[in-house]
Residue, then its C-alpha position, 0 to 999 in steps of 0.5 A: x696934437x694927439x697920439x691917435x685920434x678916430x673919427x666920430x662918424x660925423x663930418x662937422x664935428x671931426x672937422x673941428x676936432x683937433x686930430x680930427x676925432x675922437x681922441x684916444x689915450x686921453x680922458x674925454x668930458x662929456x659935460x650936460x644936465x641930468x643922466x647925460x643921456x642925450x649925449x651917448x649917441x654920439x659915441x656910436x659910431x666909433x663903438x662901431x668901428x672899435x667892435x673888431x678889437x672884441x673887447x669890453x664896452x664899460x658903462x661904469x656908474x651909468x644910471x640906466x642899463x643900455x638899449x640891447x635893441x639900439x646897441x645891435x642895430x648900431x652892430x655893437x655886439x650886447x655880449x661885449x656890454x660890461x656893467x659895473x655899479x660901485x656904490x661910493x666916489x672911491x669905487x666909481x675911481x678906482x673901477x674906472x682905473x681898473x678898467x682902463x689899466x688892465x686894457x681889456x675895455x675899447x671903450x671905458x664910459x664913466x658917470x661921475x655923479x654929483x661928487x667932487x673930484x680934486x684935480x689930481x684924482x683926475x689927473x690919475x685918470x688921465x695918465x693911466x689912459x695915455x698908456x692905451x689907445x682906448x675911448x675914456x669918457x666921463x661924464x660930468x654935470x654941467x656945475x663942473x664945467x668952471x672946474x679945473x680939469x686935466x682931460x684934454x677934450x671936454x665937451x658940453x650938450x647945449x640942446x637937441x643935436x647940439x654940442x659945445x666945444x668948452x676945452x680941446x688941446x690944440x684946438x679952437x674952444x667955444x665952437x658949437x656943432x650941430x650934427x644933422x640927422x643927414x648923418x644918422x643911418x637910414x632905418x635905424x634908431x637914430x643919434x639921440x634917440x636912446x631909450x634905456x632900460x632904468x632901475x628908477x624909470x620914474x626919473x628919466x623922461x626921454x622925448x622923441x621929435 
């Protein structure tokens, strides 16, 4: 079990999440192909929730800038959104350390890229996060999913609405989860629907059903 977990918002996922949510204090995989893009609206919900706190939304190392219009109509405060933009392996670690150590970040999204971690730089990730009850998700190509990893949840986007449960602690793995649209909200931009503003708009192809 977890010292805290929050639910994602959406019913069939939690119950089969141990805890019953998200869990934090702890780091959390989000494995896919390409920019991961599809898989960022399952987190909006809780960004929701955790607004209260008036603390920082990190997108450190994203590759595209999140949609303001989205981000406002989820009531997720744009002026809460911190962008960070290392250059190197070393700085993507050493801004996603500073930004969960210092606790002044609800939410601490992290893209990894193509590099190669040890096990022990993530280890080191995951224990600065057991010291806050804050969000930590890094986001992974699909290559790392037969790495070994310390993050307690690791999930992977398997199609459209669609997750797999590769590793949970305490937990059943190999579960897949649809996430019905009965759960979006009505008259709003809906969980994968994600347009995003990008430095290279030429490499990123969103579809719409």
């Amino acid at each position: 079990t977890y010292r805290r977990c929050q639910s994602t918002g959406y019913q069939n996922l939690d119950a089969v999440l141990t805890g019953g949510g998200w869990p934090l204090g702890n780091t959390v995989e989000m494995l896919s192909d390409g920019y991961g893009l599809g898989s960022m609206g399952v987190f909006l919900p809780l960004m929701k929730k955790l607004a209260d706190r008036k603390q920082w939304y990190a997108f450190i190392n994203a590759p595209c800038t999140p949609y303001a219009p989205l981000l406002e109509a989820r009531g997720i405060p744009n002026e809460h959104v911190l962008l960070v933009h290392p250059e190197t392996k070393e700085e993507i670690l050493w801004s996603i350390e500073q930004a969960i150590k210092h606790n002044t970040c609800c939410t601490v999204f992290a893209w990894l890229g193509n590099h190669r971690y040890s096990y022990a730089e993530l280890r080191k990730l995951q224990l600065a996060a057991t010291e806050h009850d804050n969000l930590v998700v890094l986001f992974r190509p699909l290559q790392a999913e037969n790495e070994h990893a310390p993050a307690c949840l690791r999930l992977k986007v398997t199609g459209y609405r669609e997750l797999e449960i590769v590793k949970q602690r305490g937990g059943k793995q190999q579960i897949r989860v649809n996430l019905p649209a009965v759960d979006d909200l009505p008259d709003q931009p809906q969980l994968w629907e994600l347009p995003l503003n990008t430095r290279q708009p030429q490499l990123i192809t969103l579809a719409y059903p």
